[in-house]
N, C-alpha and C positions, 0 to 999 in steps of 0.2 A: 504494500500500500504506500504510493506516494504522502509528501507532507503536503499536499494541497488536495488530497481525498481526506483526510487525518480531520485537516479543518472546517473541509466544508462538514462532515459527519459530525464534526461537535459543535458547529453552527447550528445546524438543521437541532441537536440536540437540547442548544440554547434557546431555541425557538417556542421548542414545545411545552404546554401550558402544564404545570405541577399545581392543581388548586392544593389550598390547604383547608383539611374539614371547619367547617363550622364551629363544630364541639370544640380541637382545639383553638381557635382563634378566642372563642368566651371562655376559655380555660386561663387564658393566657391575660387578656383583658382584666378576668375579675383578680387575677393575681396583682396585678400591677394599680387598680385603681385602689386601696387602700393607701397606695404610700404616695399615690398623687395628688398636691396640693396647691392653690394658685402662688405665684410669687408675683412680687414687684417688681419691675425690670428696675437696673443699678439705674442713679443718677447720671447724668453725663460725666464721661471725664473729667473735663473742667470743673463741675460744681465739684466733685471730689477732691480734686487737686487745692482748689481752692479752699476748700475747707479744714482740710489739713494741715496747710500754709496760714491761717486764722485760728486754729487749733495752738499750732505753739507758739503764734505770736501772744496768744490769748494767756497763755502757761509763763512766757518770760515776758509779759507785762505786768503780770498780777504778782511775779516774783517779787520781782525790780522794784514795784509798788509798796509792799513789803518789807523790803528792805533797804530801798532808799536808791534812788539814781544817782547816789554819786560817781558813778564810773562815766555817764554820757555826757554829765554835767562838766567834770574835768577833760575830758579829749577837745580837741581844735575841732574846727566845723569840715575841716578836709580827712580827718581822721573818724569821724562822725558819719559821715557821707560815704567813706571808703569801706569802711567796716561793715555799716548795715546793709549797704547794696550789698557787698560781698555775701554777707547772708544772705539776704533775699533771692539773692540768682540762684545758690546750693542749693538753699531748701525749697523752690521751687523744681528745683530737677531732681532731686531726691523727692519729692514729693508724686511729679509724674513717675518713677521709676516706681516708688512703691506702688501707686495705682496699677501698675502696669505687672506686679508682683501679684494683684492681688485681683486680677482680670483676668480670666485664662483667657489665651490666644492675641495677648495685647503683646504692641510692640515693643520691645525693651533697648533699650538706646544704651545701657552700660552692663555689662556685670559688674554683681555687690561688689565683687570685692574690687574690682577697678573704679565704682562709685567710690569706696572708702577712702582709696589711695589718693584721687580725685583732691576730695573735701579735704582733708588731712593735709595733700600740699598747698592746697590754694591761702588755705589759713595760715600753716607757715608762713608762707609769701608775704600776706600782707603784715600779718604780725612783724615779722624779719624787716619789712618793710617801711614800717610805722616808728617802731619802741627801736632806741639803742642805749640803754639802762642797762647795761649788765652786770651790776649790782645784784646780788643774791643773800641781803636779808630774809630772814625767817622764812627761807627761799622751799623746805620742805611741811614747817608748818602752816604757811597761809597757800598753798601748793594745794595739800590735802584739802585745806578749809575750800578751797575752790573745786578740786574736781568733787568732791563730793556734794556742794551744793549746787553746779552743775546737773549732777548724777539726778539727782533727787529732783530735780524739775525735769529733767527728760522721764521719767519715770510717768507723769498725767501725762507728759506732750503724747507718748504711747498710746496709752491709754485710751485717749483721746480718738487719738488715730485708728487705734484698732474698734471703737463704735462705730464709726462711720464707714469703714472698709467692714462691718461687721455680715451684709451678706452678700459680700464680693466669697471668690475661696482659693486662697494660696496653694498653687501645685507641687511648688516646692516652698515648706513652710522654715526650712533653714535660709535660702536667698532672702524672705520676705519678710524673715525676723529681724537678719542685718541692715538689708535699707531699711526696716520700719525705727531701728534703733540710730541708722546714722541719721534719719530725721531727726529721730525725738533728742537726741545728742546736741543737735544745731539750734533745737528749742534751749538747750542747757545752757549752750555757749552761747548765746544770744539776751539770756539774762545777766551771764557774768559780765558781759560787754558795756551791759545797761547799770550794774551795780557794782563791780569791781572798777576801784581806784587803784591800783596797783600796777603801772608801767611797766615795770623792771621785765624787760623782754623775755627774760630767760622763765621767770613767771608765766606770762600771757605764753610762750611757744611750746612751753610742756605743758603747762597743768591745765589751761584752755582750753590748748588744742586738743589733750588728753580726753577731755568727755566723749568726743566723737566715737574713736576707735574702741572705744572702751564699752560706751552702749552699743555700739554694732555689736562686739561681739558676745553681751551677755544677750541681744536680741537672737542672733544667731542660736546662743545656747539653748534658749529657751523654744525656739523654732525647732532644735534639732528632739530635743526632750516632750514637745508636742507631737513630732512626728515617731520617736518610739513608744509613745503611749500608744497614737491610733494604730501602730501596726500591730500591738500588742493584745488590741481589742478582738475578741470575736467574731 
């Protein structure tokens, strides 16, 4: 038998009609309509994106509010203006990235970990940029006082963020756990900016920039430890 008798024989075989019974089709149906329920389709991108970008600003304003602006109060108006845009464009594409984390089938414009690397030097830059203090007073105690009061605001910016991505659904929930932390990270630094007076560069370039890397990877952790529980599930 030639390969073009081969094909046309399983042409002709594709053709012909296979009904499937009745009984099973309403077998099959009533199994499935128990677990089907209507949902909401997501908001658009944008409103999401947006919201999450409102979310931490909302978390390191109420910080700063708290505990007092003197960090924005003492910077120049060019150090002011250089900083915050600087945040605003990361957390803006950290924020499309997460969305896009938390989308199946949506485009993704970085990997986490090249988002991370990303944010992490651009803030070097400008810091390295800004402060030449290198002066290292109380250089590990008020160090800690910052990344951990950092920590501790990226902590609701999360939070936050994971309500309103709440019925999107991460297909890989270690990637989504990282951007969801290099966001809420950005919500951190972004209070310290607003409330830390403290120049001394070598300050601002570690322990600053420190919240970033540091919530990605307990967001990462936490995504990975989500994802051995559902495997673990039943």
């Amino acid at each position: 038998m030639k390969d073009a008798e081969i094909d046309e024989a399983l042409d002709r075989a594709a053709r012909v009609p296979h009904p499937v019974p009745a009984e099973l089709r309403q077998r099959i149906a009533d199994s499935i309509r128990p677990t089907m329920q209507a949902v909401r389709p997501l908001p658009p991108t944008w409103l999401l994106r947006g919201g999450l970008l409102l979310s931490g600003a909302a978390v390191a304003l109420a910080g700063a509010a708290r505990a007092g602006f003197q960090g924005v109060e003492a910077l120049t108006l060019t150090a002011r203006v250089l900083i915050f845009a600087t945040l605003a464009v990361l957390a803006w594409i950290a924020a499309g990235q997460l969305v896009g984390e938390w989308v199946p089938g949506s485009r993704r414009r970085f990997a986490p970990g090249g988002l991370l690397a990303m944010v992490s030097v651009v803030l070097l830059a400008v810091f390295g940029l800004l402060f030449h203090d290198y002066r290292t007073a109380h250089f590990v105690a008020a160090g800690l006082t910052c990344l951990f009061t950092g920590l501790l605001h990226a902590a609701p910016a999360a939070l936050l963020g994971w309500w309103l991505l709440r019925r999107g659904w991460a297909v890989n929930s270690v990637s989504a756990g990282l951007v969801a932390g290099v966001l809420a990270g950005l919500a951190g630094v972004t209070m310290l900016e607003l409330h830390c007076a403290n120049f001394q560069a070598l300050h601002l370039l570690v322990w600053h920039t420190l919240v970033v890397p540091v919530s990605g990877v307990v967001g990462a952790i936490i995504g990975w430890g989500l994802r051995k529980r559902a495997a673990a599930e039943p």
